[in-house]
N, C-alpha and C positions, 0 to 999 in steps of 0.2 A: 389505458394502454401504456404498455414500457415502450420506452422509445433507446431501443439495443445501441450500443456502440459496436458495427460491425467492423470485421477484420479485411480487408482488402488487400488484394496483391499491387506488387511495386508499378504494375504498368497500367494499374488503374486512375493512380493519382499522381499527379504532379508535383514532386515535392523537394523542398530545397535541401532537402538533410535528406543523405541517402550515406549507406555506408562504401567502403572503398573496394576496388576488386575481389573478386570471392580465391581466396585461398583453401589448400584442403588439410587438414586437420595431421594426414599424412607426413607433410611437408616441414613438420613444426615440432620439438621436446621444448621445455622450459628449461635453460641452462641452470638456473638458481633458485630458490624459495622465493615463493611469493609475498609482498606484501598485501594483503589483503585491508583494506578500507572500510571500515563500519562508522560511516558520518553519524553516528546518534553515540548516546551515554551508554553505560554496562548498563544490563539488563531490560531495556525495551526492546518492543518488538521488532526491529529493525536486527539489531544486536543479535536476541534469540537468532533468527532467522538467519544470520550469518553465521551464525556459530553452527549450526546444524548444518549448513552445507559446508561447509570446512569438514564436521563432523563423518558427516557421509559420503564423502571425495575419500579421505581418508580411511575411513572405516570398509569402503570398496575396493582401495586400493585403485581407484581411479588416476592420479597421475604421479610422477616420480619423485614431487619436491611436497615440498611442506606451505602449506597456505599459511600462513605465520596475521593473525588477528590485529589491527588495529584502528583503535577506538579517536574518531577525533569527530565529538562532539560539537553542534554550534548550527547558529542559523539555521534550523531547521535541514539540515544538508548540503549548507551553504558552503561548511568550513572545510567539510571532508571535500564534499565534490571538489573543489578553491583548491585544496592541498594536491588533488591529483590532477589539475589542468594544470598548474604551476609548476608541480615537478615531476611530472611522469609523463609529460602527452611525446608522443615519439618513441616510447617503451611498450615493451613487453612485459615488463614481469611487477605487472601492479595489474589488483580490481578491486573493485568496490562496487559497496552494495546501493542499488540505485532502488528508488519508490516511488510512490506519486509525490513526494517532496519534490523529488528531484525536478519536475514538472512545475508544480503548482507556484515555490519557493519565485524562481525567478520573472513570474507574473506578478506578485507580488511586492517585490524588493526590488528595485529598478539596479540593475549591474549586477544581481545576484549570477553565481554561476549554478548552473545548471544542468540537464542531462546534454544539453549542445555540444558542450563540453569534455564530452565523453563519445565513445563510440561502445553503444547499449549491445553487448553478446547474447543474454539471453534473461529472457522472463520465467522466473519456477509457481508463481503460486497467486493468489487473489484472494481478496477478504471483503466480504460486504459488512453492510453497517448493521447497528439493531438501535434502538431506543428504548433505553431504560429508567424507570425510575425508582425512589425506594419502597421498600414492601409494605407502606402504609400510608403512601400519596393518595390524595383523592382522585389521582388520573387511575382509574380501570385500565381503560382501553383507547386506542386512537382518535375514537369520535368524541371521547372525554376532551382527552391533549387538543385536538381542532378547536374543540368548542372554548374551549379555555384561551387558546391562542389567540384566537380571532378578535376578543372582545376589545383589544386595544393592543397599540404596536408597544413589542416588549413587553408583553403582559408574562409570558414565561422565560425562566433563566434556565440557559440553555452551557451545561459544564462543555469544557470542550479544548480535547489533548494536542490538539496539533492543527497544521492546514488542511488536511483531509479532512477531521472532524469539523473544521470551520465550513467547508466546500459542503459537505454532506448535509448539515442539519442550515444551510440555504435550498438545497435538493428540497430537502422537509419544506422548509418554510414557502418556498414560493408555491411548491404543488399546495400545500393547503391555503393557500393568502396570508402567512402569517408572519411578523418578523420577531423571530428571538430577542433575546436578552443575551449576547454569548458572553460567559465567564469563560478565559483562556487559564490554563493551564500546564503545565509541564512534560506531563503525560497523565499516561491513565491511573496510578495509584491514588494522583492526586485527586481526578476526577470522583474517584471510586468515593474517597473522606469526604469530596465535599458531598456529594450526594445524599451517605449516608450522614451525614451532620446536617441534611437539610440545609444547607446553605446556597443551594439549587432546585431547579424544579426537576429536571431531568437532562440525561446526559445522551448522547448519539456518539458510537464508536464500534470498532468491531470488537468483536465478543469476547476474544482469548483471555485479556485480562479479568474480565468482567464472569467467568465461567464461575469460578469461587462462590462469588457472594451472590450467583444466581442459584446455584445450585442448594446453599445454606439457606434459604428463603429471605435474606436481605435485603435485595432488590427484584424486580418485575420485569420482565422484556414486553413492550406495548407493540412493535410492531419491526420489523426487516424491509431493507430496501432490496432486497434478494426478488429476482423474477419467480422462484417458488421456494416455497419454504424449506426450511435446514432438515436434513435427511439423521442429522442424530439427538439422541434420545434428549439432550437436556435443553434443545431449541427447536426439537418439533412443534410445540402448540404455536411458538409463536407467530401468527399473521404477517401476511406478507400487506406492506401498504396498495398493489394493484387488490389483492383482495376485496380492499374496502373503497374502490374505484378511485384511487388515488394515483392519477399519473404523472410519474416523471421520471427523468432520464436515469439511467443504472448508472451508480458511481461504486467504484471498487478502490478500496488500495491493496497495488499489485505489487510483487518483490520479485526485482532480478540481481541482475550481474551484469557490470560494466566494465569496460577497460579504458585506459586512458586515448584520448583523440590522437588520431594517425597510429591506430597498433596496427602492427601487421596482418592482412588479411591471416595467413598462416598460422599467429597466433589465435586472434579472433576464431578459425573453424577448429583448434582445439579445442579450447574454452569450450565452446558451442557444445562439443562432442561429448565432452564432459561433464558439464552441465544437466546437458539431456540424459545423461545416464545417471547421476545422482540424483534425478527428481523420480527414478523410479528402485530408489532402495527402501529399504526397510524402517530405513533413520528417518528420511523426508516424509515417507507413509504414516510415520507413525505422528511425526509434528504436523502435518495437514489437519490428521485427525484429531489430534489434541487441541487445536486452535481452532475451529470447527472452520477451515480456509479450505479455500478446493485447489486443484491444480491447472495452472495454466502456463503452459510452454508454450512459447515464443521465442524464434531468434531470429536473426539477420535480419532481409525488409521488413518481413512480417511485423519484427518484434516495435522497428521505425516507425511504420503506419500505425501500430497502435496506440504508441506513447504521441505520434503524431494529433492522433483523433483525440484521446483524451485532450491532452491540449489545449484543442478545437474544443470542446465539451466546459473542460476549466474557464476559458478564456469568455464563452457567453454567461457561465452562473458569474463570473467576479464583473460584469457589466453592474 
């Protein structure tokens, strides 16, 4: 059985992080260009992923200034989220892209800064995990990988691009009784080398970068932490782990949009408005589909309780 991370409204739970009075979208233009915040390096999925909503704000003509891209790498989300509680909280015309980093980092890292730090506008999208190996492991299939795992702790080396990939393939490990070997990594290029150089046994991560060398027969997908299996063509065969009665909790990494702590309600229900109409263009339609990620909008409490619950969720797998 999966055990779902549900959505709940604001007056179901008690919670110390709630956002500031609701303002209306109406009430608010952006006097100036935005600086936009992508805490990761060029080229990860993080990056991708703001670049294309910049992309498609723009491309719709969604609002009057210019989302102006930048990149400040570090601590896993550390340094960006850091850069905009230090010098934007009380502004308007800053955001940044917020993930499960943003979450997981300051669990982690004691003083790390965090989504707390931020006031979260809106959530666009969600990616589950897959596990892959390369295309001439003796791991088949899941009950292969279990069997293999179990036989002694750290019996398999587990590649692994970041804290979501660290969080996820614990997901793994404890539903099957098993404890990796995790080799950390930079992100997924690196993943992807050591894998095929055999320098790993197998790697857990979401799929987008990994689509390539699945497709060229490289590498193997053994199994999804997906409640049901991927709807396009080149990750349909692969098995979902409830398939093969393997239960545990659904871990996703989800990508929104943040603005700096104390923004103006006014501001915030633009953003919001915003938001929610560039995750229904053509440009976001068509990177959902390309990274095989579904869509999940979220904003105001909703979007709280959910970064809330994960949280809750992160905070019993890192026991």
């Amino acid at each position: 059985m999966l055990h779902r991370i549900s959505i709940v409204c604001a007056s179901a739970l008690a919670l110390s992080f709630t956002l500031p009075s609701i303002g209306t979208a109406q009430d608010y233009q952006p006097a100036r260009d935005i600086q936009f915040v992508i805490p990761w390096a060029p080229g990860g999925g993080a990056d991708v992923f703001g670049r294309k909503v910049i992309e498609a704000v723009r491309t719709d003509g969604l609002t009057n200034v210019n989302l102006n891209p930048d990149n400040r790498p570090g601590g896993s989300s550390a340094v960006g989220i850091g850069y905009v509680a230090a010098n934007a909280t009380g502004t308007n015309d800053t955001l940044v892209v917020l993930n499960t980093a943003g979450v997981i980092t300051p669990l982690t890292v004691a003083g790390a800064p965090g989504w707390k730090e931020l006031t979260p506008i809106a959530n666009l999208m969600a990616e589950d995990y897959v596990i892959f190996v390369k295309a001439d492991s003796p791991l088949q299939n899941i009950e292969d990988l279990t069997s293999a795992a179990t036989k002694a702790p750290q019996a398999l080396s587990f590649a692994v691009g970041g804290v979501g990939d660290q969080l996820a393939s614990r997901v793994v490990g404890k539903a099957i009784g098993a404890e990796f070997n995790l080799v950390s990594f930079s992100g997924g290029g690196e993943t992807i080398n050591a894998l095929l150089g055999g320098n790993v046994d197998a790697t857990i991560s979401n799929p987008a970068e990994f689509l390539g060398q699945l497709e060229s027969g490289a590498i193997r997908a053994l199994a999804t932490t997906r409640d049901k299996r991927y709807a396009d063509a080149v990750l349909a065969d692969v098995p979902t782990l409830a398939e093969t009665g393997i239960e545990h909790p659904v871990i996703q990494n989800w990508r929104g949009i943040a603005g700096p702590k104390d923004m103006a309600p006014e501001a915030v229900a633009y953003w919001q408005d915003v938001l929610a109409k560039a995750t229904e263009s053509a440009v976001m339609g068509e990177f959902l589909v390309q990274n095989s990620a579904s869509p999940l909008v979220l904003t105001g409490q909703d979007y709280v309780d959910y970064i809330t619950q994960q949280e809750q969720v992160f905070e019993e797998l890192l026991k």
